[in-house]
N, C-alpha and C positions, 0 to 999 in steps of 0.2 A: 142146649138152651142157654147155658150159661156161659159157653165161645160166641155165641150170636149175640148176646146182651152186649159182651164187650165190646165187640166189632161194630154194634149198632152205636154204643156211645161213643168210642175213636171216630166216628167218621160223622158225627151229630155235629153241626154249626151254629145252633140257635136251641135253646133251651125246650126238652120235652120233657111229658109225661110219662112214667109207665102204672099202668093197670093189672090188676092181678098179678103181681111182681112175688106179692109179701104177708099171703093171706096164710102161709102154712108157718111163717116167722112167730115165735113165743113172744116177742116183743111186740107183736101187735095190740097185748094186753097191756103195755104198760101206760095204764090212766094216770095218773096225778094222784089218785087217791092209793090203787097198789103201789105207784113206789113211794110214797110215804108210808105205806106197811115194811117194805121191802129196808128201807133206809134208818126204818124206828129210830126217831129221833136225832137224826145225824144233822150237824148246823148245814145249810149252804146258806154263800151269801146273795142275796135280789139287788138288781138295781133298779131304783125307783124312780120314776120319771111321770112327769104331771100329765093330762089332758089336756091338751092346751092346741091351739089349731093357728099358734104361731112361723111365721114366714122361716124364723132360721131352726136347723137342725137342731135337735134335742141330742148331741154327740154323749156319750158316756163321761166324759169331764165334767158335766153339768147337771148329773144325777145325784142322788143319795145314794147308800147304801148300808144293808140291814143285812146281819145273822139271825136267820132263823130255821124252822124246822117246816119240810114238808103240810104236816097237821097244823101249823099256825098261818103257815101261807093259805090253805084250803079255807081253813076256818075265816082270816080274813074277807077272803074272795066272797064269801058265801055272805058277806054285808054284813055280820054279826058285829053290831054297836057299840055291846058291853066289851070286846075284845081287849085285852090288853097283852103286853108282851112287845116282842121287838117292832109290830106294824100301828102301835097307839097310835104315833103320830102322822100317821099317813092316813085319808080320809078316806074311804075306797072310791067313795062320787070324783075325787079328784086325781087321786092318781093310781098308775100300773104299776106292777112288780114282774120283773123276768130274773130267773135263773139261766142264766145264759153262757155258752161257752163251758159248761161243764164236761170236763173231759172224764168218759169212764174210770180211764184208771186212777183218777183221783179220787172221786165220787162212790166207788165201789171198791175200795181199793183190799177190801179184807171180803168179798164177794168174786172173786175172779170168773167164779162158774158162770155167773151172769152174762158173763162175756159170746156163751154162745149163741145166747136167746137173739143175737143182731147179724144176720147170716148174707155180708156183702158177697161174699164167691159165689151169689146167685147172679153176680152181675158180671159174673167172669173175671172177678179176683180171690185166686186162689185163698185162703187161709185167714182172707181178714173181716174181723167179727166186730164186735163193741171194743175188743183193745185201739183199734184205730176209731172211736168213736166222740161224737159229743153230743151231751143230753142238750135239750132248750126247753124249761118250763115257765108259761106267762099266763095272766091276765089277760082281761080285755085291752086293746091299747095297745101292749106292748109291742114294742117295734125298734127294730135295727137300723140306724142311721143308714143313708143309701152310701154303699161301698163296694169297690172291687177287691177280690181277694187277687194278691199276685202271685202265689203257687198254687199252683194243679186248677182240676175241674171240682166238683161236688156234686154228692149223689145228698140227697134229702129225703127221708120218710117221715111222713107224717102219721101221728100215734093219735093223736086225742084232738078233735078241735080243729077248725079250718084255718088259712094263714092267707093272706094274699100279700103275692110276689108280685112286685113293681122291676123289669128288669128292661136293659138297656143296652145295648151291643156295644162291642171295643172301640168300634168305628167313633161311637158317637162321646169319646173320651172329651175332647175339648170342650162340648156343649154340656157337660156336665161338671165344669169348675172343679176340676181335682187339687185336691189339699194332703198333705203328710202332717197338718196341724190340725188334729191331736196326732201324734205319731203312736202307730200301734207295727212291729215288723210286718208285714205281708199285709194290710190295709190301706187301702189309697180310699181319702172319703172325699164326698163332694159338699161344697157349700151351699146347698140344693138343697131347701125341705122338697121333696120330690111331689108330697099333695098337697104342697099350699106354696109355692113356688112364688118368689118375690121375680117377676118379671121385668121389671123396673131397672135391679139389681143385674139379673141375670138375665138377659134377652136372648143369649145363645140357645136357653136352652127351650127353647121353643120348637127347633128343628132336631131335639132328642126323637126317637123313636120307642115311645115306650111300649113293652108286653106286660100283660098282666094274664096271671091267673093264680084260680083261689085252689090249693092244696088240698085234700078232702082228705080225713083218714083213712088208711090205704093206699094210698097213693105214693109214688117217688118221680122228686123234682130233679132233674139231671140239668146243672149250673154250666154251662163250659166254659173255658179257661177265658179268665177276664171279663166277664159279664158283670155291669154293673146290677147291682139289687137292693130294693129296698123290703122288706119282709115286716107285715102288722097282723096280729093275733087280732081276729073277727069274731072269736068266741069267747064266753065266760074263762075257759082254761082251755090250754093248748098246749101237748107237748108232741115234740118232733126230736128226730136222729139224723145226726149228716156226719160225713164224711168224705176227707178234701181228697182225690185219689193223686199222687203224683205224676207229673209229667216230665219228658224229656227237656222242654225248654226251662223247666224250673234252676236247671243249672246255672244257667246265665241268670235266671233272676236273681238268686243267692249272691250274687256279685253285687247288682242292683241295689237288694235293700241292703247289704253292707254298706255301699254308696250312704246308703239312706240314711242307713244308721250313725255311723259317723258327721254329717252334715249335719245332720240336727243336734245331735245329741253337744256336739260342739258350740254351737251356735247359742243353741237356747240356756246348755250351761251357764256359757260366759256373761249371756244377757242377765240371766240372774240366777243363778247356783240355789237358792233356797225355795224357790217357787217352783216344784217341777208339776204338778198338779196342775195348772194351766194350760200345759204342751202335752204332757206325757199320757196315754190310756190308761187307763185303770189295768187294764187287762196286762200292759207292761209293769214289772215290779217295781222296775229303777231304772233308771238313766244311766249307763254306764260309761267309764270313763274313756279316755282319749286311748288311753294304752291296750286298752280291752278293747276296741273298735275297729286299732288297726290290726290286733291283732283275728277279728273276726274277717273283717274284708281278705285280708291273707288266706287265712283258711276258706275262704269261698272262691277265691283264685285259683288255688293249690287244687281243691273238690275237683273244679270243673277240667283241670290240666289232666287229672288221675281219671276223669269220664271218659276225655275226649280225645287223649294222647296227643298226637301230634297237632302241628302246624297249622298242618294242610287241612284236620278236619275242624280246625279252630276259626281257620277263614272261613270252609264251609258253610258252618255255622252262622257267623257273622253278618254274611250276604244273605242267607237263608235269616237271618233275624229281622235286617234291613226290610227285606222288602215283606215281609210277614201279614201286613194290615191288607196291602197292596194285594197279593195276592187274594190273600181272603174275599177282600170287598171287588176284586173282578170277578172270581170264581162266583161265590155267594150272590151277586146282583141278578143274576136272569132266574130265569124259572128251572134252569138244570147248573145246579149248586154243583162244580167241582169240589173233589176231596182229592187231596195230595195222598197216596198209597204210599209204603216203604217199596214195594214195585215200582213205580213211576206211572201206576194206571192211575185213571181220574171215575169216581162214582159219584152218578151225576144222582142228583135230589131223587129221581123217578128210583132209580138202584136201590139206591136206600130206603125209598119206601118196600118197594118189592120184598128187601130184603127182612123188613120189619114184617112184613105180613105175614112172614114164616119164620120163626116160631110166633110171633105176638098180634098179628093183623092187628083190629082197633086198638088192643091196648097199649099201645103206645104213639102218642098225640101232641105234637109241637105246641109249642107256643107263638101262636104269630102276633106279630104288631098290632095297639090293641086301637080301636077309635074314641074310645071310652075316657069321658074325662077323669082326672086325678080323683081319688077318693073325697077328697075335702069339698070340688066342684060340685059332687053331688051328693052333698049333704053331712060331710063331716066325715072323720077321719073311722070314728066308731060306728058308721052306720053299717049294722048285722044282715045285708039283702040276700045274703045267700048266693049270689049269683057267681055262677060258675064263669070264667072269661075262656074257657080256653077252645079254641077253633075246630071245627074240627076238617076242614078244607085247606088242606097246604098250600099257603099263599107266596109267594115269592116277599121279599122282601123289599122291590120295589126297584128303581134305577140307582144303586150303589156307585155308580163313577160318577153320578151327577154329586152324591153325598159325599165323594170323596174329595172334591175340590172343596167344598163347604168345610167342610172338618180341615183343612192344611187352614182354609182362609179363618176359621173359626179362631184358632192360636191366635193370631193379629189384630182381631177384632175383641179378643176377650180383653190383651192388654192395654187396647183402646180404651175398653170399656170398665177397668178397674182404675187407668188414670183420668177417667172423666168422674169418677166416684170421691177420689180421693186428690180433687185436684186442691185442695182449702188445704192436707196439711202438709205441713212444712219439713217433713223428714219421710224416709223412708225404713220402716219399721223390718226387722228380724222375720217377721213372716212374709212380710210381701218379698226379701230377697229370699227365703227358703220355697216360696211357690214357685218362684221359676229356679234354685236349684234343682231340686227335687221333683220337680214336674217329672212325671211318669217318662216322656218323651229326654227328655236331658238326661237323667239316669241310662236309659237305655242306651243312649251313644254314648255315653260316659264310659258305661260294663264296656261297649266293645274295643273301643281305644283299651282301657287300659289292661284286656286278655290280648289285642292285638300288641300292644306293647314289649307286655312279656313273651309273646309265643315269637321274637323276632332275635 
């Protein structure tokens, strides 16, 4: 069962479901309220973000942030008045709190046993528990700016409280204005509130293809590599478990956000050394310096030489990087979805189901393209309807070569349309040249020139 889970998520192209995964998991009990027993009194910190059903992203730079405990977050949530303590000043009618990005072994760090109660080698990786783990506890509201991660895929269970995932394929990266301002390592975010979408601003992204569906407890969300997402807590309190699993091409990416890291960290310094809370995530500690930069880029050089060994499988790679999207969005567009095998066979969409049907038949359920307007469209960002989006009829994804000319011409047009925005000022600012250094797409031929560099 658990070689077939694997093999069912290796050869997945588009975000699914699985059901009855995780009913026999200890962690299924972990409410909000047991692990504030379990944690008695231990500080984490929230970040606090308002209600508000404004056009631009509520990014993590432009939150608050409070230490407190388990039982005072509860206690806030629960609209108690008289409350005082680290959440006084936060209204609850006005804003959310998330614990987010909590890594087990910080979190439980004098609890290790816990570690077992989170049993991923049911998904076909051997050994890894809550040690590879991150907790996520929110509010109503609370919600993850829309972002792609750029290593590995991610598996997601949801524990307590329903979530709905706003998600967006790799294809459709241009239509989604990707930004490394705020820089976080492995996060590309968009300038997109994804449910209240300034249209005006952003016009590309009209031709986004968005999925959506609501997470239920029980359930596990399988992310694959590169998918944009936006994720908002629909219930009173929500908590969920995820887990980024690594992949082969992360190599090269290691290279990339060295790229990254050095670029910005450069750039924004020199603009202004004392501000780094402007540019930098919360989630990054510091900004580090020039010498530490190159020496990390080196080291993710050196990684991928010691993966790949030679030359010849360095170009491999390369060409195999190159033409990556391409691939995809030919294979992926019709209604029999190739998959690139380490064989050289191709399993087309129908395969895949079949092969899903034994062991898991229904329980496990794509996410197709949704027609459903943005949360905000109907009726506000917090509206609680319950409804479930997810399909349950495998739908092709639609004519993918016609969206792949759209996406090359989209590039073009976005920078048309950032210098029709900004034709009034008189300079060109530190971010607008880091969007087009660090555009996901320029890094990428950046990494490969310079391993093809050295591998010569």
């Amino acid at each position: 069962c658990a070689r077939k889970a694997k093999e069912i998520i290796m050869c997945l192209q588009q975000p699914a479901v699985f059901y009855n995964m995780v009913f026999d998991w200890p962690a299924q009990h972990w409410t909000a309220k047991h692990l504030s027993e379990v944690l008695h009194g231990k500080q984490i910190r929230f970040r606090m973000g308002t209600k508000s059903t404004d056009t631009a992203p509520q990014f993590e730079t432009a939150c608050n942030y409070v230490e407190a405990t388990l039982e005072e977050f509860l206690s806030w949530n629960s609209d108690q008045s008289s409350i005082s303590g680290a959440f006084r000043d936060y209204d609850h009618s006005k804003f959310w709190a998330y614990a987010d990005y909590k890594y087990f072994v910080s979190l439980f760090e004098d609890k290790t046993d816990i570690f077992q109660d989170v049993i991923w080698s049911d998904f076909g990786f051997p050994g890894r528990n809550g040690q590879e783990s991150t907790l996520w506890i929110g509010s109503l509201g609370a919600h993850t700016p829309c972002h792609l991660d750029t290593y590995g895929c991610n598996l997601v269970f949801q524990v307590q409280g329903r979530k709905r995932w706003h998600l967006f394929p790799p294809e459709d990266t241009p239509f989604l204005y990707p930004t490394r301002i705020p820089y976080e390592e492995s996060s590309v975010f968009s300038k997109i509130n994804v449910v209240n979408p300034d249209l005006k601003r952003f016009p590309q992204f009209r031709k986004a293809r968005r999925h959506m569906v609501t997470l239920s407890p029980g359930q596990v969300l399988f992310v694959p590599r590169h998918w944009w997402h936006y994720v908002e807590s629909i219930d009173p309190v929500t908590v969920s478990i995820n887990s980024w699993i690594e992949l082969e091409e992360d190599h090269q990416t290691r290279v990339e956000e060295a790229i990254t890291r050095m670029l910005v960290c450069a750039l924004k310094t020199a603009e202004n050394p004392h501000n780094t809370r402007a540019w930098l995530n919360p989630t990054e500690l510091e900004e580090t310096s020039h010498e530490i930069n190159c020496h990390y880029l080196n080291g993710a050089i050196s990684a991928f030489f010691n993966h790949y060994g030679t030359s010849e499988v360095v170009e491999t790679q390369a060409l195999r990087t190159n033409r990556e999207y391409t691939i995809k969005e030919e294979l992926n567009m019709h209604s029999h979805v190739g998959v690139e095998q380490a064989g050289g066979h191709n399993l087309s969409s129908e395969t895949v189901k079949q092969e899903a049907a034994s062991p898991f038949g229904l329980d496990l359920v794509p996410v197709t393209p949704s027609s459903e307007e943005p949360s905000s469209e109907r009726g506000g960002i917090f509206e609680n309807d319950g409804e479930d989006f997810v399909s349950k009829n495998g739908k092709s994804f639609g004519k993918r070569q016609r969206m792949m000319s759209e996406s090359e011409n989209a590039v073009v047009e976005q920078i048309a349309s950032d210098r029709t925005v900004a034709v009034s000022q008189t300079f060109v600012s530190t971010d607008d040249l880091l969007d087009c250094l660090v555009n996901p797409q320029v890094t990428r031929i950046v990494a490969q020139l310079l391993i093809q560099g050295r591998s010569t």
